[in-house]
C-alpha positions, 0 to 999 in steps of 0.5 A: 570639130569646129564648123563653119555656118555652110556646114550646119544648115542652109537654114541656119546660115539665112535669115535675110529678114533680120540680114540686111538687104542686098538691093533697096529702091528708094521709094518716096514717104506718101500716104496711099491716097496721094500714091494712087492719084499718081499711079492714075496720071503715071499709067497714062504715059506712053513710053516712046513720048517719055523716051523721046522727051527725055532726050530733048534739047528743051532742059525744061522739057527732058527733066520733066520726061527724066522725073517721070520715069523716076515716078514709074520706077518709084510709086508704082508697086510692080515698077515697069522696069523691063519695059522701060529698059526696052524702050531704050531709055538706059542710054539716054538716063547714063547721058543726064548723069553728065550733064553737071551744069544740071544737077536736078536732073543728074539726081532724077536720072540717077534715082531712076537708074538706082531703081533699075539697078534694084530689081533682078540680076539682068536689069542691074546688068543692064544699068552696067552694060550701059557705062553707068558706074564709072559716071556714079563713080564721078558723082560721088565729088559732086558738090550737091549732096543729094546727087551724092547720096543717089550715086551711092544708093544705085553703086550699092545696088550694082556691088550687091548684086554679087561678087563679080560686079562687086569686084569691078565696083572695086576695081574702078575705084570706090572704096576711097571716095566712099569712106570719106563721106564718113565724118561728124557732119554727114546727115543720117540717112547718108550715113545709113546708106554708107553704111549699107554700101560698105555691107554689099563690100563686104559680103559674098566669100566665093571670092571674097572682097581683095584683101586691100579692101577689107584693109581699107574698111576695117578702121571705118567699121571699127568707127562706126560700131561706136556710132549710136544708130541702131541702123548703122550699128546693125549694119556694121556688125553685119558687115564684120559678121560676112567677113569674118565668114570668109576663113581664118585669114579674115578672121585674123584680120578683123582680129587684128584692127582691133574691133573685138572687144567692142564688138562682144558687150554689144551681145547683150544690146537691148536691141535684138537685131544688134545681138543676132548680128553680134552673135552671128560675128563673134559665132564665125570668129571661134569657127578659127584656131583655138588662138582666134578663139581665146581672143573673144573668150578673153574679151569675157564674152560667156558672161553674155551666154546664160541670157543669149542661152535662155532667149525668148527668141528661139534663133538667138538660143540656136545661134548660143548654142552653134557658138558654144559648139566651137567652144567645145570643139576647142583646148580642155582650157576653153572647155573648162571655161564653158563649165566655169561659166555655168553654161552645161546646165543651159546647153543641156536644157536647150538639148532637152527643150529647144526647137529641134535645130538647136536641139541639134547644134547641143549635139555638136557641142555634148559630142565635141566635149566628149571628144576635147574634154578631159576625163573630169569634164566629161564626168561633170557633163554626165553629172549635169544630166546630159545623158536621158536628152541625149539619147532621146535624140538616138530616135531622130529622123535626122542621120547626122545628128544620130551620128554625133550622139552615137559617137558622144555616147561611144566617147563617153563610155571609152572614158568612163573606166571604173563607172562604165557599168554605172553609166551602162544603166543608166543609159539603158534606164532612159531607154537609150540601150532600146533606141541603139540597139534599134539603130542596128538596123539602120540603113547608114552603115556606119550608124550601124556598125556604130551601134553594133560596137558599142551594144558588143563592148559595154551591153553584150553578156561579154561586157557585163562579165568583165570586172567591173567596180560600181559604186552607189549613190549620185553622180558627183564631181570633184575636182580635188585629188581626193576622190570620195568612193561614192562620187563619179569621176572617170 
């Protein structure tokens, strides 16, 4: 069965280190000697002078207040935002952003509100509640950039704050505006914080962005995966990597702009975030059909997985092994091209070796090849050497993964026809037969009615007085219509 990353674990599915943040506040570069000499002057204000300078008629004197609150909210390493959202200063900083005959304070005001908008869900609802994003939205035409930049940072903020102001974000209209800050002149930071905006668009499923809006931001991701900064180019396979989350219909779409085969070399980038991003992306698309499947398996994206599969990085193995799972879970023609590429080998190894959630994502995929695979497949499984570490699982204290191997052992024995007897034993050589013969008494009762069967149709004394022909030797595999008598082939 295929399995989309929210039916695996909520471990596997959040990594927010090696993820993009959701909110960020911009903190001016200074050392620690200069920060401290202004938290010094800083805790000195008190915040009914700052309100009421900051709604000065004097320009001098309200940008000055304006300033001060943006170094409250920005030097200080626990920003006092609840009170200054108390002291009633919101309205007064939403004011400044209309004031264009002053841009300095448009941009003081507005890096104050972006620090607002970065903290806990009710204070970026406090910077909404106060009318500040059709205003941002006004600011992103300005024609200083940097008050652009800040109007985009603090919208970033308010859409990753989830899908509803996301959608209200949407709604009032900055997808454009936003994509046309996407061309060859724009200074890099700006173009990391486009990038970053673009992310929280595309981030959250329940719901997801609409539909015209993922139209509108597939041909700029497609742009900027060809961009040269890893920042930027994280960021991008990220927000390709959300979208793709959001079932078969996204998927198709992303398919469809064309990205794929750009997106798979960069499982093999030198950098680690780019290839966890990567993988991730790729990892949801074949959680598709078989046909969403075929399109990264056509783009040769197995060659990628002998090293993915061996990573020094144990999540980067976890996350190979959760891809090959839905390979496996594919046509007999997808897993053959696991077996072609030399990758039962490496699954099997992560079986035996792995940290015990990758342990259980070669799990998936031994049992989902028991079940796609045909009867040589499954020989070839066996053959490998795949049966001593699966059924050292059998002793785990986690019931799904004893599920999985239980019903992999069952498949494989269902199939196994002549060698039945063979595989029998060795089954009972690694001590498989003691650890399902215990699972008898398991408490989930259809573990152990599992258990039950398959003790009662191949081990039981009925089992070994069926007709049975063995043969000795090796388990071999041969794919030729000649099988020699010594070979194993179902």
């Amino acid at each position: 069965m295929r399995r989309r990353r929210n039916e695996v674990t909520v471990e596997l599915r959040k990594n927010k280190r090696e993820e993009t943040l959701q909110k960020r506040r911009n903190v001016p570069i200074t050392d620690s000697t200069d920060e401290d000499d202004i938290d010094k002057q800083l805790s000195k204000i008190n915040l009914e002078e700052l309100v009421a300078k900051a709604g000065s008629l004097d320009p001098t004197i309200q940008l000055q207040a304006v300033q001060s609150a943006r170094k409250l909210l920005s030097s200080d390493r626990n920003p006092p935002i609840d009170p200054l959202i108390d002291s009633g200063i919101l309205p007064i900083l939403v004011h400044c952003l209309e004031q264009h005959n002053n841009p300095s304070l448009q941009f003081e005001a507005a890096w104050a509100l972006t620090n607002i908008a970065s903290g806990t869900s009710a204070q970026t609802q406090a910077v909404v509640t106060a009318g500040a994003v059709p205003l941002f939205l006004h600011l992103l035409l300005s024609s200083q950039q940097n008050v652009c930049e800040q109007a985009v940072w603090a919208l970033g903020n308010i859409i990753g704050d989830g899908p509803v102001p996301r959608d209200y974000v949407i709604k009032l209209g900055v997808v454009k505006p936003l994509l046309t800050f996407i061309k060859p002149d724009i200074p890099i930071t700006f173009l990391r914080n486009v990038t970053w905006v673009i992310v929280n668009l595309c981030r959250n499923k329940d719901p997801p962005p609409p539909v015209q809006t993922i139209n509108e931001i597939l041909p700029a991701l497609n742009m900027l995966i060809h961009h040269n900064d890893v920042n930027i180019l994280v960021d991008t396979v990220w927000a390709l990597s959300y979208l793709t989350d959001g079932g078969n219909q996204q998927i198709q779409m992303v398919i469809d702009s064309g990205v794929v085969p750009r997106l798979i070399p960069l499982l093999s980038h030198k950098e680690v975030k780019v290839q966890t991003a990567a993988l991730r992306a790729v990892g949801n698309i074949v959680t598709g059909t078989d046909e969403q499947t075929q399109t990264v398996l056509n783009c040769d994206a197995l060659s990628h997985f002998p090293n993915l599969l061996t990573h020094p990085k144990e999540k980067i193995c976890k996350e190979a092994v959760w891809f090959l799972s839905n390979i496996t879970a594919g046509n007999q023609s997808q897993v053959q091209a696991v077996i072609d590429a030399g990758l039962l080998p490496l699954i099997i190894r992560n079986l035996a070796k792995g940290e015990f959630q990758t342990q259980k994502e070669a799990a998936w995929a031994i049992s989902n090849l028991t079940i796609s695979g045909n009867r040589d497949q499954v020989a070839r499984l066996i053959q490998e050497g795949v049966i001593g570490p699966f059924c050292d699982l059998l002793s785990c204290k986690d019931t799904q993964v004893v599920q999985v191997v239980l019903d992999g052992i069952h498949n494989m024995l269902k199939l196994a026809g002549a060698q039945v007897e063979h595989l029998a034993n060795m089954i009972e050589e690694c001590a498989g037969l003691d650890k399902i013969e215990a699972l008898q008494n398991h408490e989930n009762v259809d573990i152990y009615k599992l258990a039950y069967d398959i003790i009662e149709q191949y081990f039981s004394e009925e089992a070994d007085d069926a007709p049975l022909t063995s043969h000795e030797g090796a388990f071999e595999f041969d794919q030729t219509t000649s099988i020699p008598s010594e070979g194993f082939k179902f």
